[in-house]
N, C-alpha and C positions, 0 to 999 in steps of 0.2 A: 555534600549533596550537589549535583548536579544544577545548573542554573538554566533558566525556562530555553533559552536556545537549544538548548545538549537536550534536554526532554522534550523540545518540539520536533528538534532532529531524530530525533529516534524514532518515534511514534510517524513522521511521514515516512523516514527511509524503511519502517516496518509496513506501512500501508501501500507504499510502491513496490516493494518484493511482494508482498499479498498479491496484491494489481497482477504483477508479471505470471505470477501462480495462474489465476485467475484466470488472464487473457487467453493463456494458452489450453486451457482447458475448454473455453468461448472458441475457439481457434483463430484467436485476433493474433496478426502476424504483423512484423514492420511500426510504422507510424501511427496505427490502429491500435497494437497493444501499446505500445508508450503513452497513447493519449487517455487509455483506460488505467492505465497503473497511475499514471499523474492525476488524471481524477481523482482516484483513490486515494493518492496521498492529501488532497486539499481537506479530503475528509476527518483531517488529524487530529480531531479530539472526542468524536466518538465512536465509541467501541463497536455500539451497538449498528449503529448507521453505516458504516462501513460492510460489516457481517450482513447487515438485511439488504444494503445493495447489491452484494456478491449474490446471495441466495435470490433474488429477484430476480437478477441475471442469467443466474443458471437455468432455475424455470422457465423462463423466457424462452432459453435457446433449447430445452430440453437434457440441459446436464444433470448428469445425476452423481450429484456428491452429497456425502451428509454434514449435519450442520456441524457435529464434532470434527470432522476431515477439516472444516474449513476452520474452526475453530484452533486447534492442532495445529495447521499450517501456520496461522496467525501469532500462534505464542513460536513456532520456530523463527518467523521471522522476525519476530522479536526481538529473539539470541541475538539472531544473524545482522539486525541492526545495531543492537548493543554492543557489538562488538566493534564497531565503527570500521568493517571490509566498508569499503566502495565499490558500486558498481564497476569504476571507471571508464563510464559514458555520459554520453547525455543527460542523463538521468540525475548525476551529481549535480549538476547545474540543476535543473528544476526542483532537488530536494532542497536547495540553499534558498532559489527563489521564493516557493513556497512558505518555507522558515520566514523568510522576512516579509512576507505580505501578511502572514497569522500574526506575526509578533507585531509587526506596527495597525494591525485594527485598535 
């Protein structure tokens, strides 16, 4: 079984691919969607609060996705973190960072 790092990494590097999903759908470009995907990964332990930000979001801006789409995307990115690809930007760095300000609360 996986030990709480490897299960905290997953679960943020899954909320930061969501995030990316997400931004682009927002039409956040550059340093804007990185700041929103990062957001989103800080959100790495609940399910629900992550998904009702996104949907808050979308209303907001007037996106129209359903909540399955988003829901859908979320279990892809899932995979897609479980499977330990890297971004290979930025973004690896802030997934680690993250990791370690959750795990030392």
């Amino acid at each position: 079984m996986p030990n709480l790092d490897e299960n905290t990494l997953r679960i943020v590097r899954r909320n930061i691919l969501l995030g990316m999903w997400a931004a682009e759908k927002l039409g956040l470009v550059g340093e804007s969607a990185d700041a929103y995907s990062t957001d989103l990964g800080m959100r790495a332990f609940d399910y629900c609060d992550v998904a009702s930000k996104i949907r808050e979001d979308f209303n907001a801006a007037g996106v129209v996705e359903s909540d399955e789409e988003i829901r859908r995307i979320m279990n892809e990115s899932w995979l897609q973190a479980s499977s330990g690809k890297r971004t290979g930007d930025a973004r690896d760095g802030a997934m680690v960072q993250i990791v370690r300000n959750l795990v030392l609360k």
